[in-house]
MARTITOR-388352 format. One record per residue (C-alpha): residue number from 1; x, y, z. Coordinates in Angstrom, 1 decimal. Last residue first. Example, Ala and Ser with C-alpha at 12.3 -4.5 7.8 and 13.67 -1.06 7.14 Angstrom:
<r><seq>2</seq><X>13.7</X><Y>-1.1</Y><Z>7.1</Z></r>
<r><seq>1</seq><X>12.3</X><Y>-4.5</Y><Z>7.8</Z></r>
end
This chain:
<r><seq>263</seq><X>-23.5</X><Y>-17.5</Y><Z>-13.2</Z></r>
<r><seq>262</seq><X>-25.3</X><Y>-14.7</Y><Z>-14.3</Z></r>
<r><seq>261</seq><X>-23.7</X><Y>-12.3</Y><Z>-16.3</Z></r>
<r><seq>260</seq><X>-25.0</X><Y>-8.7</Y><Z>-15.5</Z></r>
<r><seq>259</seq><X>-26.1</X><Y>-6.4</Y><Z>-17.9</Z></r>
<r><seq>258</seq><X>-24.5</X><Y>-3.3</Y><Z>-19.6</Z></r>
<r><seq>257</seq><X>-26.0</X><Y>-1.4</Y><Z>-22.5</Z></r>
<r><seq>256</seq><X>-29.0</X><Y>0.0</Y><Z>-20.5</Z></r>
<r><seq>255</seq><X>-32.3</X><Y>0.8</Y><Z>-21.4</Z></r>
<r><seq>254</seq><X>-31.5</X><Y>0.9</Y><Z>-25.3</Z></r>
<r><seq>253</seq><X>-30.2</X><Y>-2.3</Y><Z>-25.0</Z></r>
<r><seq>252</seq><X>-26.9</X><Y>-2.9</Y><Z>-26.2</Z></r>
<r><seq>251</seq><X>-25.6</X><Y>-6.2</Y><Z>-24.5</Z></r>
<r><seq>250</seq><X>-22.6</X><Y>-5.3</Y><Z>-23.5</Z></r>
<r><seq>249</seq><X>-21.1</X><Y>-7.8</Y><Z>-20.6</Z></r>
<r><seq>248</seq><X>-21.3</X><Y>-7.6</Y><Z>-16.7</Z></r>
<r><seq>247</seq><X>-19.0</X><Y>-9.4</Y><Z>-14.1</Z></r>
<r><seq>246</seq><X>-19.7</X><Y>-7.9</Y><Z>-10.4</Z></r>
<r><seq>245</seq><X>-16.7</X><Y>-6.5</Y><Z>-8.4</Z></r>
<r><seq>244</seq><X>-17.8</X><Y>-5.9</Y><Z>-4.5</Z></r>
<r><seq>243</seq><X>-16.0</X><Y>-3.1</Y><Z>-2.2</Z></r>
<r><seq>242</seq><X>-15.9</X><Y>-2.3</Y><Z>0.9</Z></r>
<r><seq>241</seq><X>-16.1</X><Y>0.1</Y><Z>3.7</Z></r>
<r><seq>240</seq><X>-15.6</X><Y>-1.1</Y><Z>6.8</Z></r>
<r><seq>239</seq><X>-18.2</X><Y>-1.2</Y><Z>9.8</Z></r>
<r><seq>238</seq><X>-18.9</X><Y>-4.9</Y><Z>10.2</Z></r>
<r><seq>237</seq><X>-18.8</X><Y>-4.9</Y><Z>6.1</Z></r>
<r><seq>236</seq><X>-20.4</X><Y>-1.7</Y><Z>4.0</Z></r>
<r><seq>235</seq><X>-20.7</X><Y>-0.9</Y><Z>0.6</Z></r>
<r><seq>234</seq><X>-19.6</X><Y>0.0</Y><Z>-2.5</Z></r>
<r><seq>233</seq><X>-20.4</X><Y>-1.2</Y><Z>-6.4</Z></r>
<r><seq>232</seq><X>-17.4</X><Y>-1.9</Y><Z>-9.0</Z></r>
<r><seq>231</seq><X>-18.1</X><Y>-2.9</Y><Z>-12.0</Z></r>
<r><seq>230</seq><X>-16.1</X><Y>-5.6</Y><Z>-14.3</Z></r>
<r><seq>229</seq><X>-17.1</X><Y>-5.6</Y><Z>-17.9</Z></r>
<r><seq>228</seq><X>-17.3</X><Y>-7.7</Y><Z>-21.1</Z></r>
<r><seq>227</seq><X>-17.6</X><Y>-6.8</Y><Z>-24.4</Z></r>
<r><seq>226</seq><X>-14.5</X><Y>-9.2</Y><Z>-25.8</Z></r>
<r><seq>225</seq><X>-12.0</X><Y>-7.3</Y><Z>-23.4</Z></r>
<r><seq>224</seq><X>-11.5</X><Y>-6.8</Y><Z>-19.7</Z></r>
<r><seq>223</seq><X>-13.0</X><Y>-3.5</Y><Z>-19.9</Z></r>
<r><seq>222</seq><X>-13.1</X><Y>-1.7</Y><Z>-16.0</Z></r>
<r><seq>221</seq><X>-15.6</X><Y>-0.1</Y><Z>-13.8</Z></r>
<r><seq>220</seq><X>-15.6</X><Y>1.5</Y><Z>-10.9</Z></r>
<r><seq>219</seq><X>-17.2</X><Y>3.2</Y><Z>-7.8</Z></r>
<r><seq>218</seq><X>-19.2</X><Y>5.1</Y><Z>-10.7</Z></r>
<r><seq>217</seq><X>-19.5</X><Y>2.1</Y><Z>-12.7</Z></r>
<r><seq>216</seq><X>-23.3</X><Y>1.2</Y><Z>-13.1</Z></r>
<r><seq>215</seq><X>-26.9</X><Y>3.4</Y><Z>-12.0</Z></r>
<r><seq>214</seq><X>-28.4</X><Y>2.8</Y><Z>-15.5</Z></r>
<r><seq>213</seq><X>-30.1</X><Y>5.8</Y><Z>-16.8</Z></r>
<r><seq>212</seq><X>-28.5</X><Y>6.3</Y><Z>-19.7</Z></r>
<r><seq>211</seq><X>-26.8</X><Y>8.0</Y><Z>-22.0</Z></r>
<r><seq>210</seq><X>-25.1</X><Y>8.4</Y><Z>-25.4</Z></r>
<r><seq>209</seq><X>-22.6</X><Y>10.6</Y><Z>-27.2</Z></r>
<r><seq>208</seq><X>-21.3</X><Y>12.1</Y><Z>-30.6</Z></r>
<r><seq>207</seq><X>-21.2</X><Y>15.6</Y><Z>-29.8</Z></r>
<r><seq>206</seq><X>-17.6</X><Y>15.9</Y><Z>-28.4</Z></r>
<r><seq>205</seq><X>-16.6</X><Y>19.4</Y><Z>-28.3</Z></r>
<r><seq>204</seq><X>-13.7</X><Y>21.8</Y><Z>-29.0</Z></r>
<r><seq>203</seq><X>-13.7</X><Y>25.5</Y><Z>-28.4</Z></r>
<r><seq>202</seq><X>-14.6</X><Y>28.5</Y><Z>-30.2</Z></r>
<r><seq>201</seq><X>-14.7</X><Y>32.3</Y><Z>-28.2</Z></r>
<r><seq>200</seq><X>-17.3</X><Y>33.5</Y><Z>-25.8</Z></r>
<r><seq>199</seq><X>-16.0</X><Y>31.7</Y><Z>-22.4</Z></r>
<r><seq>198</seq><X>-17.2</X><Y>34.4</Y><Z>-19.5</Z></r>
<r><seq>197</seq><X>-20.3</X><Y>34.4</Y><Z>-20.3</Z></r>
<r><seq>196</seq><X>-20.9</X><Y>30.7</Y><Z>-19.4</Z></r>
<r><seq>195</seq><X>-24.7</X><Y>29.7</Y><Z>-20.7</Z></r>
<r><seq>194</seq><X>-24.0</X><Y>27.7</Y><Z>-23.7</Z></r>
<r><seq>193</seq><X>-20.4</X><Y>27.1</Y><Z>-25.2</Z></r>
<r><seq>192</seq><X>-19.7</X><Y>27.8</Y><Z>-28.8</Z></r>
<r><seq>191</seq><X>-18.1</X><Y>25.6</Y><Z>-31.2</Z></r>
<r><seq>190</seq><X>-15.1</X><Y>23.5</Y><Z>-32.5</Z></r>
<r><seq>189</seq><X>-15.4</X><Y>19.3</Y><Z>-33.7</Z></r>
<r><seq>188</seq><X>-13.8</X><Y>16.9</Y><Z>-32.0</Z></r>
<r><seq>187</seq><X>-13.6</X><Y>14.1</Y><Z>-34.8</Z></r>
<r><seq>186</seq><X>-15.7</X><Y>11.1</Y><Z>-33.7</Z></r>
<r><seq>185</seq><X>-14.0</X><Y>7.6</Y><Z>-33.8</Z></r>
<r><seq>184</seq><X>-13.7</X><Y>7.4</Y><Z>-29.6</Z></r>
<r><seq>183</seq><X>-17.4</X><Y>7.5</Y><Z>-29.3</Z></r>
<r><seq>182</seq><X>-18.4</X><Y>8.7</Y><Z>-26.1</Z></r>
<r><seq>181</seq><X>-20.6</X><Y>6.6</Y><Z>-23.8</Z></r>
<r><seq>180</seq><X>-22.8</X><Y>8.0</Y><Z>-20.9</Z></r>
<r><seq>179</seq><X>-24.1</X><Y>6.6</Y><Z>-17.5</Z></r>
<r><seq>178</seq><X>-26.0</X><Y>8.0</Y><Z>-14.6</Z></r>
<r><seq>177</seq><X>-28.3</X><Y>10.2</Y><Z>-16.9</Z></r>
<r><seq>176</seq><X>-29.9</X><Y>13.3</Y><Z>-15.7</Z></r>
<r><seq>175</seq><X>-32.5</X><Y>13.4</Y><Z>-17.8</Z></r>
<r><seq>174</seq><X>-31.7</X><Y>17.5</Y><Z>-18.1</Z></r>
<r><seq>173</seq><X>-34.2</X><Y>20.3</Y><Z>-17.3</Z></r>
<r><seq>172</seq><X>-35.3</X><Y>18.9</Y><Z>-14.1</Z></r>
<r><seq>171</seq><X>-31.7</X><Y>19.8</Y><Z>-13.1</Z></r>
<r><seq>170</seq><X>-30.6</X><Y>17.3</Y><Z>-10.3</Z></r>
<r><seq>169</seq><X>-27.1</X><Y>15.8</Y><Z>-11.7</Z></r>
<r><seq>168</seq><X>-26.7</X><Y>11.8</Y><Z>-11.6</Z></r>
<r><seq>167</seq><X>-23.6</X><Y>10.6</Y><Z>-10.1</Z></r>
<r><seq>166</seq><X>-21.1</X><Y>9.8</Y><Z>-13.5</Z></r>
<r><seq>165</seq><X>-20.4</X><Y>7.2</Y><Z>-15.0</Z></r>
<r><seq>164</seq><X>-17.9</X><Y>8.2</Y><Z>-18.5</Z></r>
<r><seq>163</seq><X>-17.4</X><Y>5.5</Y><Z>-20.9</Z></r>
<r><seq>162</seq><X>-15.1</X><Y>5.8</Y><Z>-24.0</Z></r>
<r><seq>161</seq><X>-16.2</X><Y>4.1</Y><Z>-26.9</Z></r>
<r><seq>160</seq><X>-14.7</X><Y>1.7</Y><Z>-29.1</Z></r>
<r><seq>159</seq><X>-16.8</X><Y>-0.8</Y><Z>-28.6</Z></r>
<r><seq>158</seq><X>-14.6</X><Y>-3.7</Y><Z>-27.7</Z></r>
<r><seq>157</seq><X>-11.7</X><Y>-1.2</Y><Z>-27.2</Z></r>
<r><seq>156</seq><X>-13.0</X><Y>0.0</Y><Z>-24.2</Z></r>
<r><seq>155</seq><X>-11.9</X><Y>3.1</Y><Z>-22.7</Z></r>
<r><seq>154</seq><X>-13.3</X><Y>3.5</Y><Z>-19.2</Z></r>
<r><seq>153</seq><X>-13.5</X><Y>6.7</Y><Z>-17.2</Z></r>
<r><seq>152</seq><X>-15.1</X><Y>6.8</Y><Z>-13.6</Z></r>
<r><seq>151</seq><X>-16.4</X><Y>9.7</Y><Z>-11.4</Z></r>
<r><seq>150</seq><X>-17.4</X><Y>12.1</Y><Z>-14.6</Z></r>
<r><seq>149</seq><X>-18.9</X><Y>15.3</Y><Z>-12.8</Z></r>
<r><seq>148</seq><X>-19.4</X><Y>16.4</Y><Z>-9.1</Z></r>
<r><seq>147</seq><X>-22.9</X><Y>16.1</Y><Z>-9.6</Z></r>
<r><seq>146</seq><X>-24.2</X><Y>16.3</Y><Z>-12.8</Z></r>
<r><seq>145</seq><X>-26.2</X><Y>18.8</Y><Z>-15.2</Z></r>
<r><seq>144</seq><X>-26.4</X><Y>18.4</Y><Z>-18.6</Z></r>
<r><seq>143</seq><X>-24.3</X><Y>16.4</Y><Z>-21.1</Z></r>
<r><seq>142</seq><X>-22.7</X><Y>19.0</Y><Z>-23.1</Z></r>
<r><seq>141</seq><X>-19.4</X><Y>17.6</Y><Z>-23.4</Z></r>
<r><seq>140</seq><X>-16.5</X><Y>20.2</Y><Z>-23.8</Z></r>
<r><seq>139</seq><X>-12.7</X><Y>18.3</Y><Z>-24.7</Z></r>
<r><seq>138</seq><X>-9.5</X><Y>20.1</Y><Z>-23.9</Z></r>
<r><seq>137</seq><X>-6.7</X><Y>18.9</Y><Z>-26.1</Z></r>
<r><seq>136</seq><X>-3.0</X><Y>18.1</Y><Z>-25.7</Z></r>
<r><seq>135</seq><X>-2.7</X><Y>19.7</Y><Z>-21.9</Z></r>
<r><seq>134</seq><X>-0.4</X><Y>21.7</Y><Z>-20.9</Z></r>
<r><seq>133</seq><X>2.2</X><Y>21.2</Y><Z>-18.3</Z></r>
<r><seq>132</seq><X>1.6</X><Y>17.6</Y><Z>-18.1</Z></r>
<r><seq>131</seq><X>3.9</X><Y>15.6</Y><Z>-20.1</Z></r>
<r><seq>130</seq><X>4.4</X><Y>12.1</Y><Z>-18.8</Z></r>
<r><seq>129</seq><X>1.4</X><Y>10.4</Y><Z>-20.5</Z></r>
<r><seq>128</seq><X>0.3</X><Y>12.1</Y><Z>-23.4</Z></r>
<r><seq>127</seq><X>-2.4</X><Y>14.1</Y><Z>-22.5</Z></r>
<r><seq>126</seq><X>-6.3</X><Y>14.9</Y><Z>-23.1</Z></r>
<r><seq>125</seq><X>-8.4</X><Y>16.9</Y><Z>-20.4</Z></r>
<r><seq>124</seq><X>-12.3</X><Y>16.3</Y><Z>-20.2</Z></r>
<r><seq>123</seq><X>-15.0</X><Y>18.6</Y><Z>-19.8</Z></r>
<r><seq>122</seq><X>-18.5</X><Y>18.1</Y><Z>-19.0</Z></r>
<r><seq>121</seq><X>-20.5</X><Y>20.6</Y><Z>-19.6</Z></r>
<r><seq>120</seq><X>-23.6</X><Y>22.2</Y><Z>-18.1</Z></r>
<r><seq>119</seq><X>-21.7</X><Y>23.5</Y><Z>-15.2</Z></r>
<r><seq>118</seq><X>-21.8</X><Y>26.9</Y><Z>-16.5</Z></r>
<r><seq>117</seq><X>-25.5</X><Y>27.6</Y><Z>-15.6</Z></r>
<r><seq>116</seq><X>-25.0</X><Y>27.8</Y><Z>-12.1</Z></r>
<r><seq>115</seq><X>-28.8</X><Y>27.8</Y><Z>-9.5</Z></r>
<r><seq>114</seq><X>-28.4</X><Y>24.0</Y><Z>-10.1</Z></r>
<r><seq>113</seq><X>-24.9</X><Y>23.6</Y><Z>-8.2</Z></r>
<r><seq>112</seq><X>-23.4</X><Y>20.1</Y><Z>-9.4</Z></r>
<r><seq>111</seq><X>-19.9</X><Y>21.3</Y><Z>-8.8</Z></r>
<r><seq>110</seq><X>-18.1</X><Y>19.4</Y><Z>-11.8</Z></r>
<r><seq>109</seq><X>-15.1</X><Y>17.2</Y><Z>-11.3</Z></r>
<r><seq>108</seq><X>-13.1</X><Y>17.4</Y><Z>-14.3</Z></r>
<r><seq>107</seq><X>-12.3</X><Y>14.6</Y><Z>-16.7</Z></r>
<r><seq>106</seq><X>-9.2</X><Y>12.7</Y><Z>-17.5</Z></r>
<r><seq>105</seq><X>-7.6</X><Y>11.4</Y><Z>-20.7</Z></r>
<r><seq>104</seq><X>-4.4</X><Y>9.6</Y><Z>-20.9</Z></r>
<r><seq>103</seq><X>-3.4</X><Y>9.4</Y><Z>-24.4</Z></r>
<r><seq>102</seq><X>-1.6</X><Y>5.9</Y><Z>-26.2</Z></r>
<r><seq>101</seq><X>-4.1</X><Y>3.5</Y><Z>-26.7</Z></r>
<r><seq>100</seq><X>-3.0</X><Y>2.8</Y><Z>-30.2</Z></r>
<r><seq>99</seq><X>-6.0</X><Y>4.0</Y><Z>-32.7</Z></r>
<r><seq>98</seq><X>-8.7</X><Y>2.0</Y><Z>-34.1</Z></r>
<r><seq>97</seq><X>-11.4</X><Y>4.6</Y><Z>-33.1</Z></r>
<r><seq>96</seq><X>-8.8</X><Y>7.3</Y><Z>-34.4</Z></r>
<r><seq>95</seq><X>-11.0</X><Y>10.8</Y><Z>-34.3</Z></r>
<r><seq>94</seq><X>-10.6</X><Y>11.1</Y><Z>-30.6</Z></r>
<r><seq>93</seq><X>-6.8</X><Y>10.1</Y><Z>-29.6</Z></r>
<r><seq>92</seq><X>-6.6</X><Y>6.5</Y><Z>-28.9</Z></r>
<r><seq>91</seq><X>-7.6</X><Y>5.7</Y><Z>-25.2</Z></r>
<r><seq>90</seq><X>-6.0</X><Y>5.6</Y><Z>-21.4</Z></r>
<r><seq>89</seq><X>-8.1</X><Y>6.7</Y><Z>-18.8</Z></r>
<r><seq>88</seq><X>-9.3</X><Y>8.9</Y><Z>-15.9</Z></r>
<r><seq>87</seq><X>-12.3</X><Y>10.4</Y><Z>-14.0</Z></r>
<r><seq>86</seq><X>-11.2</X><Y>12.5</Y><Z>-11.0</Z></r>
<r><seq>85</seq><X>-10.8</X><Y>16.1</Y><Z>-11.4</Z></r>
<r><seq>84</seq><X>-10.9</X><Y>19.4</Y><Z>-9.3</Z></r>
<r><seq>83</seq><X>-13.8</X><Y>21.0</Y><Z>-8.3</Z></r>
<r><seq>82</seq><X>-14.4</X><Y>22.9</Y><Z>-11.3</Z></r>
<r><seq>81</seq><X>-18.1</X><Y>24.8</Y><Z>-12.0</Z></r>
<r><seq>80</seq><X>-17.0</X><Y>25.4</Y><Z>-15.4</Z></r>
<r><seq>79</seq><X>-14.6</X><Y>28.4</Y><Z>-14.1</Z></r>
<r><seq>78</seq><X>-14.0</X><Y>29.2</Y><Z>-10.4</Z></r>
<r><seq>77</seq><X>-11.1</X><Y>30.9</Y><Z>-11.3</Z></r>
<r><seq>76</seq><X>-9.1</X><Y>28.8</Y><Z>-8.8</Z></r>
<r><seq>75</seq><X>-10.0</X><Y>25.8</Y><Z>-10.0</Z></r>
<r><seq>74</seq><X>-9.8</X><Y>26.8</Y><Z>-13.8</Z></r>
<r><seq>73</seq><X>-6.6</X><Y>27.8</Y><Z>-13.0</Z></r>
<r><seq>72</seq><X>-5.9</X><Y>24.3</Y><Z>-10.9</Z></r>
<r><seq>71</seq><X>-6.9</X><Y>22.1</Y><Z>-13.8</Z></r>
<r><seq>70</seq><X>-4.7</X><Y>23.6</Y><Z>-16.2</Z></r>
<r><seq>69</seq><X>-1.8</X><Y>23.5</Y><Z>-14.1</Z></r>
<r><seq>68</seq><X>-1.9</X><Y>19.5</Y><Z>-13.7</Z></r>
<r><seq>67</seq><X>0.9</X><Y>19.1</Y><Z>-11.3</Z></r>
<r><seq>66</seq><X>2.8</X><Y>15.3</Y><Z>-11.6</Z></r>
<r><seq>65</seq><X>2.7</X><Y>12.5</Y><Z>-9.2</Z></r>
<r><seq>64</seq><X>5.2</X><Y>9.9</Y><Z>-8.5</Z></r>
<r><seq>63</seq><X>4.0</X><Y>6.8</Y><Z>-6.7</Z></r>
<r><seq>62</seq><X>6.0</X><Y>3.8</Y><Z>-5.4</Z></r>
<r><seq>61</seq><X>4.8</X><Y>0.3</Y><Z>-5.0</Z></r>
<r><seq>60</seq><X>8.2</X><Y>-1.1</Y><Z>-6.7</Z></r>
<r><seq>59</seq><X>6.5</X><Y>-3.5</Y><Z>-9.0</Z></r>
<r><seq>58</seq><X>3.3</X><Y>-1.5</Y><Z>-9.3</Z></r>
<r><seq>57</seq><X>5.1</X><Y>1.8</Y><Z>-10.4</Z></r>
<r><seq>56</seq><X>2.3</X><Y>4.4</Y><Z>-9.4</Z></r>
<r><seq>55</seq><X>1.9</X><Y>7.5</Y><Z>-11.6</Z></r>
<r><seq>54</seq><X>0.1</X><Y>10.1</Y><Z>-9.9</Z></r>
<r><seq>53</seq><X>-1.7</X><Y>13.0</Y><Z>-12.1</Z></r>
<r><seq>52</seq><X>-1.9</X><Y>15.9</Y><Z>-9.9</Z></r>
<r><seq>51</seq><X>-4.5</X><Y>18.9</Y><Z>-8.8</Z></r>
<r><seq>50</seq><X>-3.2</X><Y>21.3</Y><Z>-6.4</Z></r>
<r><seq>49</seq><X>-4.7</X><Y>23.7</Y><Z>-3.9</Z></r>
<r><seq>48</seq><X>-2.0</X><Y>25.7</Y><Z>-1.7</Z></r>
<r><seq>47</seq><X>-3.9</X><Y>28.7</Y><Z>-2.8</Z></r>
<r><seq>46</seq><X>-7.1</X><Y>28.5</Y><Z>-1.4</Z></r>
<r><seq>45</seq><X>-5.2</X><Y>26.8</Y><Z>2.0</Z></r>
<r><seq>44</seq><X>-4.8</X><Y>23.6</Y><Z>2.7</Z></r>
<r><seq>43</seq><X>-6.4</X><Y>22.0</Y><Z>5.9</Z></r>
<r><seq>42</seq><X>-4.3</X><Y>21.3</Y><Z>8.8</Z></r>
<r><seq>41</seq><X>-3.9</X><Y>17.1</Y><Z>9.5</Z></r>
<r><seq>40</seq><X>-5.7</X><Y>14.9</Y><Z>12.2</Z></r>
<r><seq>39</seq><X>-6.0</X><Y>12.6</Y><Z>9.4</Z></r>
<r><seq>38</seq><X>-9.5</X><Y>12.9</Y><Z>9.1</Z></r>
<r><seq>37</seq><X>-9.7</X><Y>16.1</Y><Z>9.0</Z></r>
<r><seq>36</seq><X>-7.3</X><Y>16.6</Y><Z>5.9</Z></r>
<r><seq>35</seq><X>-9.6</X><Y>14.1</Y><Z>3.9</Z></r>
<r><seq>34</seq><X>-12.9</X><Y>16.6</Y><Z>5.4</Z></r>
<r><seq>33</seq><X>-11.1</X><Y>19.9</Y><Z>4.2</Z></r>
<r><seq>32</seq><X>-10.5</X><Y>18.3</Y><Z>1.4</Z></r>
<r><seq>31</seq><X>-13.8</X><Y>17.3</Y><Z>0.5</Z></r>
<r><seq>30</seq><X>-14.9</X><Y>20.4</Y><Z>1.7</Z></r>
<r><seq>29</seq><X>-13.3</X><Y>22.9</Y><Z>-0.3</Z></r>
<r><seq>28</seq><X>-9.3</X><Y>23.5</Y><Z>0.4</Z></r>
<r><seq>27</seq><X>-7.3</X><Y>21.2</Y><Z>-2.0</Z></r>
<r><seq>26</seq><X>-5.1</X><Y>18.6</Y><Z>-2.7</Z></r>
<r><seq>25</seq><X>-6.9</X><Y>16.2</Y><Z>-5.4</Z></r>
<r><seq>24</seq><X>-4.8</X><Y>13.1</Y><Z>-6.8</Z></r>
<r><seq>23</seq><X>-6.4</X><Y>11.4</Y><Z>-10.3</Z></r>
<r><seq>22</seq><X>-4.4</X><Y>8.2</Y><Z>-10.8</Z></r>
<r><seq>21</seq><X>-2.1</X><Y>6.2</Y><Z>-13.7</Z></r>
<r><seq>20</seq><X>-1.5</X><Y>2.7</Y><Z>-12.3</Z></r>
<r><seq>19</seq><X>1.8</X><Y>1.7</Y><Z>-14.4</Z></r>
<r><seq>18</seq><X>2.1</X><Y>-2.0</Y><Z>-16.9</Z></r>
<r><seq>17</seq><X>2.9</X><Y>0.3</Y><Z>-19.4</Z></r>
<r><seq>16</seq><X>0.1</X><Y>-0.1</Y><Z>-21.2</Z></r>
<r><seq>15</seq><X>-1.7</X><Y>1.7</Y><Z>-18.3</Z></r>
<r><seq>14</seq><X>-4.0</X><Y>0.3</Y><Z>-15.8</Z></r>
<r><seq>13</seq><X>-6.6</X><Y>2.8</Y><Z>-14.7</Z></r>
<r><seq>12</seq><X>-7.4</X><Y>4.5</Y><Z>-11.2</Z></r>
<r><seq>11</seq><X>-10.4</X><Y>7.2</Y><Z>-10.0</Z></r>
<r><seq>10</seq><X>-9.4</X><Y>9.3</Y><Z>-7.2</Z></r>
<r><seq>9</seq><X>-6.7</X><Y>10.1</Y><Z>-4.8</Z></r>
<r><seq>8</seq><X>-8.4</X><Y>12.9</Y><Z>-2.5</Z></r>
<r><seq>7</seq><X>-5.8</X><Y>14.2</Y><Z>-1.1</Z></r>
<r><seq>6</seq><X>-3.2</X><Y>13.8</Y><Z>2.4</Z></r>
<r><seq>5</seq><X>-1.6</X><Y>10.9</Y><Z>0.9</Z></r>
<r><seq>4</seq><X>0.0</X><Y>9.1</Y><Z>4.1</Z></r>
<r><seq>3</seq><X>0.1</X><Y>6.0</Y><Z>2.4</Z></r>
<r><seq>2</seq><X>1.1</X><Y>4.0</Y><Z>0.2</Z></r>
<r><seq>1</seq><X>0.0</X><Y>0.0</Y><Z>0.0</Z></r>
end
């Protein structure tokens, strides 16, 4: 194990480099000021707030992490309703659906406020692993409202979509879906956002999406290949928080694409 990570260290993928690439949140709102708390540790300070990608050597069980600038001056700003990130993956780069899995993509954490109307979107980094300073690409979603945005990312190759489970936002205007899919073959194409003023110019955005309302993956999910699926779902044992994998494979209903294999 590591420890002594005073942060929120969110969602986790496998790389092709045989690396677990991680979302790592330092910061002062309230999720940080309850991680802190809990360690019997001060809180950080507005500007002490970071936002890292950590790269943790599996052989060696040691983790380096890596300042995400972009994330924190959009964090500071207040801009898109960020909290921070946590989604992450590793895919082709948008446009290549039979592309090498070569870009690590991860998506902001959205404040699900429903008096905003900039948190609309959400909005997904793209880098190649290693070189964070600026991101490659910065990808706009318009999928409505959610709450604290994309929790888990999962490329799978299967499909060739990129899923994105988030916790269901509470605008009446939106369906508030729990589960989306992007297509990895779109090309990113560049327009205007709607309600935030303060962005008027072009930027890019993934139109070609689904959702649903099925309640899968936000505690985890992973492709194993083939159109199959393990999900994570949380819970408590004797007072410890757990956590159960279930097998599920695609099977494309329009309800929801995921169902579990009975065995």
């Amino acid at each position: 194990s590591i420890d002594r990570v005073q942060g929120h260290l969110g969602a986790m993928t496998l790389g092709p480099d045989g690396k677990v690439y991680a979302s790592l949140e330092c910061k002062d709102d309230e999720i940080g000021r309850n991680i802190s708390k809990g360690m019997g540790k001060e809180g950080y300070a507005r500007d002490e707030s970071r936002f890292y990608i950590a790269e943790i050597d599996v052989d060696r069980m040691t983790m380096e992490t890596f300042e995400l600038p972009e994330v924190r001056k959009d964090y500071l700003a207040g801009r898109f309703a960020c909290s921070g990130i946590d989604g992450v993956s590793i895919a082709p780069r948008f446009g290549r659906k039979n592309g090498k899995p070569e870009y690590l993509y991860v998506a902001y954490g959205i404040y699900g406020d429903t008096e905003r109307t900039d948190n609309d979107y959400n909005i997904i980094l793209c880098y190649r692993p290693g070189k964070y300073n600026k991101p490659v690409h910065k990808y706009f979603v318009h999928t409505g409202n959610t709450t604290y945005g994309v929790q888990n990312l999962c490329y799978d190759s299967y499909s060739g979509r990129l899923y994105m489970a988030v916790y269901r936002g509470k605008k009446e205007s939106y369906p508030n879906y729990a589960l989306f899919a992007l297509d990895i073959g779109q090309k990113p194409v560049k327009g205007r956002l709607e309600g935030v003023p303060y962005e008027t110019g072009r930027v890019l955005m993934l139109n070609s999406f689904t959702g649903w309302h099925q309640n899968l993956g936000s505690t985890g999910i992973c492709s194993m290949g083939d159109g199959f699926f393990y999900i994570g779902a949380n819970g408590k044992d004797s007072g410890r928080q757990v956590c159960d994998f279930t097998l599920y494979r695609y099977s494309g209903s329009p309800e929801g694409p995921l169902e579990r294999v009975r065995r």
